[in-house]
C-alpha positions in Angstrom: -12.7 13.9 -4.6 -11.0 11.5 -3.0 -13.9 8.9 -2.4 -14.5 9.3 -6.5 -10.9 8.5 -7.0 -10.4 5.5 -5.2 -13.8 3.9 -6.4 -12.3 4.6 -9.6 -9.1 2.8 -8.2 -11.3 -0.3 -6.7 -13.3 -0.6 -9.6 -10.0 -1.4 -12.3 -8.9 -3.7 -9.7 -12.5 -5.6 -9.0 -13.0 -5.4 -12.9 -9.6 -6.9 -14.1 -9.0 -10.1 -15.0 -7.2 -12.7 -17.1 -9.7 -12.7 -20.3 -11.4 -9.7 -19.4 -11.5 -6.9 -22.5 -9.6 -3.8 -21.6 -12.7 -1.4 -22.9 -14.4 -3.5 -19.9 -12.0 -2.3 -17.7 -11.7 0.8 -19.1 -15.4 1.7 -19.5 -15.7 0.6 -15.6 -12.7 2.8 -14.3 -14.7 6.2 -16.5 -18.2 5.7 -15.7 -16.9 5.1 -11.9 -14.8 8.2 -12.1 -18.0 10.1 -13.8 -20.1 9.7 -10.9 -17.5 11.9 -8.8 -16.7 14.3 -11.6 -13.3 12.9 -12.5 -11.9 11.6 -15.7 -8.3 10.0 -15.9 -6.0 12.3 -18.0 -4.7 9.2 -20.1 -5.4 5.8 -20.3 -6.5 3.9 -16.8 -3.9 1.9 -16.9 -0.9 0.1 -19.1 1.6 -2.1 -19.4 5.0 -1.7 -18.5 8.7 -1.4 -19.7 8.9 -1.1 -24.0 4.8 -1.3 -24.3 4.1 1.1 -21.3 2.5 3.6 -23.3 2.6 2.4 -27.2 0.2 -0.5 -26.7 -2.7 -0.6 -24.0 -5.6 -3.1 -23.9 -7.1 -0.5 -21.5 -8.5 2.1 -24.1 -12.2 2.6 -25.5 -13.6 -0.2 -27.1 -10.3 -2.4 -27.0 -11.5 -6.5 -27.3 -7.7 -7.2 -26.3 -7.9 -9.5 -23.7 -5.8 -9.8 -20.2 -3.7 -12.8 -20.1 -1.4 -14.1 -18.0 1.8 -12.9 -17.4 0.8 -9.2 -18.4 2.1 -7.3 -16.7 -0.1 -3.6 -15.3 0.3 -0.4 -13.7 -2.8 0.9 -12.6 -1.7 4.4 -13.2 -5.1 6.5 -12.9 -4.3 10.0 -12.9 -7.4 11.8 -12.2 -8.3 15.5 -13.6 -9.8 17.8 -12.9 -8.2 18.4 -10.0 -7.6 21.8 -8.0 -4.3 23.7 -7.4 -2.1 22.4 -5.6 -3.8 19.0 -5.0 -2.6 15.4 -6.7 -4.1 11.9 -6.3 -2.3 9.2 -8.1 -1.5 6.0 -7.2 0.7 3.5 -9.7 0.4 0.2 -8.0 2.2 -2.5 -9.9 0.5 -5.6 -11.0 0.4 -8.9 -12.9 -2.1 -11.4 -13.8 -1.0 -15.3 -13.7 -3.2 -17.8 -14.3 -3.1 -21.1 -11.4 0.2 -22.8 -13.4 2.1 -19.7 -13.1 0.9 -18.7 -9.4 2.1 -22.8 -8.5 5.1 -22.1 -10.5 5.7 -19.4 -8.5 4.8 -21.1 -4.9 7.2 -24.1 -5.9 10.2 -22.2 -7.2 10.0 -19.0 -4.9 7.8 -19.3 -1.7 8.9 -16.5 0.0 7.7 -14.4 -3.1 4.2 -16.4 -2.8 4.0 -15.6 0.6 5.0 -11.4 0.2 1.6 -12.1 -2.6 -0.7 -13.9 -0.3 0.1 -11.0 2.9 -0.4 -8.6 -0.1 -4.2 -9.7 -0.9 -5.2 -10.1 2.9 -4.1 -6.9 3.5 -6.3 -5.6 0.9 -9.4 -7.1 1.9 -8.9 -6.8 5.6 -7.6 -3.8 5.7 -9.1 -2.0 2.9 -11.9 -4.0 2.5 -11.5 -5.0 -1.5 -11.4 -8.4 -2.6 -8.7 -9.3 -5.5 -9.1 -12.2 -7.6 -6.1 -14.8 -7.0 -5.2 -14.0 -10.6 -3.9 -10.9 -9.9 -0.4 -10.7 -8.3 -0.2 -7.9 -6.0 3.5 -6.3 -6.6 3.3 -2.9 -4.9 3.9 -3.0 -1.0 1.6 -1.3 -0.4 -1.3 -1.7 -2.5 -4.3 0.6 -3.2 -2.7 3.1 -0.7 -1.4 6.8 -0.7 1.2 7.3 1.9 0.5 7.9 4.9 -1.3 4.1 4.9 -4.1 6.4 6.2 -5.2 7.3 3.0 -6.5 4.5 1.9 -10.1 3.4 0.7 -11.4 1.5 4.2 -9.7 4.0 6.4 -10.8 7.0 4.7 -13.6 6.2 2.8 -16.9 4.0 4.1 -17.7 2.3 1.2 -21.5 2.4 0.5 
């Protein structure tokens, strides 16, 4: 269950992408799921503050497009699950395209540095690679406390 939940998780954040469709997205984060006998319980994903839930590109279908400065949270809440038992992670992210990111490194390096640990961490301690689009604003991305549960730690990826 838990191997089938974080592909799903791996596969949103390995999938998303400034011009990528949400349905893309979407479809890869249900047909990843599917394999382990999961399904999210509402959308994989959103946007947050006023459009959190009204508007998501992520949906069936959607040609919306990721741009840059949307802002995510991959909130994949997986069913069915059994008594008693909860998986859900809601990492924060954003996409920025390479203006914005050197926007960012100019104006607030310390920020651009917390991003850069953030994506090393994931692929050398997770073993998933980010594209440098996506602005990693959780602290601890792809993880479940205790840092154990996470996809390279717990889970040998095949």
């Amino acid at each position: 269950m838990a191997k089938a939940y974080f592909d799903g998780l791996i596969a949103w954040y390995e999938t998303a992408g400034i011009g990528v469709e949400g349905g893309a997205i979407h479809e890869a984060v249900i047909s990843t799921l599917a394999r382990g006998r999961l399904r999210p319980a509402l959308n994989p994903g959103h946007l947050v503050g006023l459009d959190e839930w009204m508007h998501s590109p992520i949906r069936p279908g959607s040609t919306e497009r990721l741009a840059s400065g949307m802002p995510f949270q991959v909130d994949i809440i997986p069913v069915p699950m059994p008594d008693g038992v909860t998986l859900n992670c809601e990492d924060a992210v954003t996409f920025a395209d390479a203006g914005l990111r050197a926007t960012i490194a100019e104006r607030y390096p310390a920020l651009a540095a917390r991003f850069a640990a953030r994506r090393r961490f994931v692929a050398d301690e997770l073993g998933v690679e980010v594209k440098d689009e996506m602005l990693l604003l959780s602290a601890i991305p792809l993880c479940l406390p205790p840092f154990w549960l996470a996809p390279k730690k717990l889970l040998a990826r095949n």
